[in-house]
Each structure stands twice: as structure tokens, then as C-alpha cells.
N, C-alpha and C positions, 0 to 999 in steps of 0.2 A: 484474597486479593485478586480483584480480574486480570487478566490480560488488559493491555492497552494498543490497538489494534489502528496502526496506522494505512490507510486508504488512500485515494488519490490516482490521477492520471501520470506515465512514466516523465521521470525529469522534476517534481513536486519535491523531490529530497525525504522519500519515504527510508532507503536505505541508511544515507548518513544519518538523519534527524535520528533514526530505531537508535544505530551506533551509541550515538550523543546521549541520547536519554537512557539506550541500557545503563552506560556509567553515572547520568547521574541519579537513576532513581536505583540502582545497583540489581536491577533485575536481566536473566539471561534475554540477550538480543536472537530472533531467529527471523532469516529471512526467508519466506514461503516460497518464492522461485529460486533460490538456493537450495532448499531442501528437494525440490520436485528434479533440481539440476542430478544431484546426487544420487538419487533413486533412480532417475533415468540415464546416467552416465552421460549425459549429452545436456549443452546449454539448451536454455528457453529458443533460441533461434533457429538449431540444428532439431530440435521437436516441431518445430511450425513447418519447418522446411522439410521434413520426414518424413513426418506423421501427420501433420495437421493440424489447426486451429483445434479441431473436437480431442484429438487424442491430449494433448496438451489439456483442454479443460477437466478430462474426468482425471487426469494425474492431479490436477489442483484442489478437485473435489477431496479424491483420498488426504490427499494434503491437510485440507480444511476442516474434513471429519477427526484428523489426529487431533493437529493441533488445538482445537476447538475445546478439545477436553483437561486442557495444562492450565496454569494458574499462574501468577505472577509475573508471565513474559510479554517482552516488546514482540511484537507482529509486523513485521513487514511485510505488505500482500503489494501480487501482480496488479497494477494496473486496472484489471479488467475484470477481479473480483468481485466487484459490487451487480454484474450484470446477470450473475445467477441467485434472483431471491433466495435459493437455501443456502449457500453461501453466509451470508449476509446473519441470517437468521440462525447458524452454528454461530457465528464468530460473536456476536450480539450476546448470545446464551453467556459466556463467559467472559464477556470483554468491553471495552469502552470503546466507542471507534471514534476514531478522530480522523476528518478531511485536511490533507495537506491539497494547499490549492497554489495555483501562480498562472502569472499572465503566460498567454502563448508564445510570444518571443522570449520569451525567458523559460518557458520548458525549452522551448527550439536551443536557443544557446546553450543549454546544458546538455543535450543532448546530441548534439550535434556531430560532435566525435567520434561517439560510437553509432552513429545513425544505419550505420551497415547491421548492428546487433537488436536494432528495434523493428522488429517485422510488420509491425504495423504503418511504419511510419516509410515505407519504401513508396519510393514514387517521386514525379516531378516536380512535388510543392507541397514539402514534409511543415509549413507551415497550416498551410489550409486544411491539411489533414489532421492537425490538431486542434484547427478552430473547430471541424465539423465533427471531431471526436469527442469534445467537450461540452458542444453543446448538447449531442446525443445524449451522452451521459449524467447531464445533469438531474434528471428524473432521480437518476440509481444512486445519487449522491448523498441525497438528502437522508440519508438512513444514518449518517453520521450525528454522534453526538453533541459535537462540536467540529467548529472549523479553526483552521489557521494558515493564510495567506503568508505563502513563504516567499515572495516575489524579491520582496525589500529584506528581509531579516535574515540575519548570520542563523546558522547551524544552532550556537549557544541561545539566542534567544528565542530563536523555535520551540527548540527544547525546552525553556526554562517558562516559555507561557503552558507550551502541555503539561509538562509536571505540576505546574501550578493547578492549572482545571483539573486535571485527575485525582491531584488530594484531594480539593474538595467536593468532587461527585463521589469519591470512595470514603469521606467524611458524613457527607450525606446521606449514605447509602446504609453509615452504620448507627447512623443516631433511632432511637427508637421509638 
């Protein structure tokens, strides 16, 4: 059974949707900037502010080299995972990726609160910087298996569309 490896830009509902689906597809939830939190004693934002954008990415690498090798679990990845092709090409090896997407105003509104904890997003027009983050990213995007636009849809039916595609790609995968 793969990993099923949720992706996307911050504010997408990568963490709660992982939550939602560990319970309902009953496999262990792990979030990737949780665990780099842990190892390094210090939030994602106190490493940016630290150490650096680079020191932050090779703790992600180590991250992704772990986890890359486990089976059965939800993936909750940083943000900005997809911008290092090997990245991408570990979590692939053993995993389904799926794009959580949403309109700009509606990452901005979810994120907006904790906006002092998103280092990327610091500046005079934490809007624009989403527009122009997204559309950079879009290249690195497309490495997903499937997509799901969470702009309009509850947590439950996020979830209950990925579960759906994932049987059936892990259906498919086992037919002979």
C-alpha cells in the first residue's frame, strides 16, 4: 500500500485534509514539517529565521529520504517540496501525490492569522506574493497525480474525493 502524499501551496488544507483522511482511510497521519520541527527543536520559522531557507531545505531532504521509504501513511509536505526534483522523485517512488489547490484569497484568508509564522509570505502584500508564488510553482506542480480544489469543499469532502481516487489508482495498480 503507497503512501498517499499530499502537496500544495501553504493555507491548501494539506495538514487538516492528511488529519481527515488518516481517520478515514485509518492509516498513520505524519506531517513533514512537524517532524523536521522535532528534530530540530525549533519551528519552520525560527529555522528560516536562523539558519536559512538552504539549512531548512537539506533538513527536509533528510525528512523525505526517511519517510520516502514507509508504506501505508498520509504525507503532509512543506509547501515548497515539489521545487526540488529529487524530492518529488523519492516521495513518487512510494506514494500517490495529490495537489490540494485553492484560490489566492482564500489561502490569504486562512492564513492570515498566523501570517507572522509563514516566512515566505512576510511583506507588504502577502496577497501578491501568493499570486506570484503560484504561479511560479505551477511547472513543479504538475508531478501530481491527481488534483483537488479545496477553495469551496468542507475538510469531509476533500477527503472523501481523495480516498475515493486512491482506491481506485491502488485498484488499478493491483489488477494484473
Amino acid at each position: 500500500m503507497k503512501n498517499v502524499v499530499l502537496l500544495g501551496f501553504q493555507g491548501t488544507g494539506k495538514s487538516v485534509i492528511a488529519r481527515r483522511l488518516s481517520k478515514v482511510m485509518g492509516r498513520e497521519f505524519v506531517d513533514i514539517d512537524r517532524c523536521i520541527e522535532q528534530k530540530a527543536g525549533k519551528t519552520v520559522a525560527e529555522i528560516f529565521a536562523q539558519d536559512g531557507e538552504a539549512a531548512f531545505r537539506t533538513m527536509e531532504s533528510h525528512m523525505v529520504d526517511e519517510l520516502s521509504q514507509t508504506q501505508g501513511r498520509i504525507l503532509s509536505t512543506g509547501g515548497g517540496i515539489v521545487l526540488n526534483p529529487r524530492h518529488v522523485e523519492r516521495l513518487r517512488q512510494n506514494g500517490i501525490l495529490v495537489l490540494l489547490e485553492a484560490r489566492p484569497e482564500i489561502i490569504l484568508s486562512r492564513v492570515r492569522r498566523r501570517i507572522a509564522q509563514r516566512p515566505l509570505l512576510q511583506g507588504s502584500n502577502p496577497l501578491q506574493t501568493i499570486e506570484r508564488l503560484l504561479k511560479e510553482r505551477v511547472p513543479y506542480y504538475r508531478c501530481a497525480d491527481f488534483t483537488v480544489d479545496t477553495s469551496e469543499l468542507s475538510v469531509r469532502e476533500v477527503a472523501h474525493r481523495i480516498q475515493k481516487r486512491v482506491l481506485q489508482i491502488e485498484h488499478a495498480q493491483n489488477l494484473p
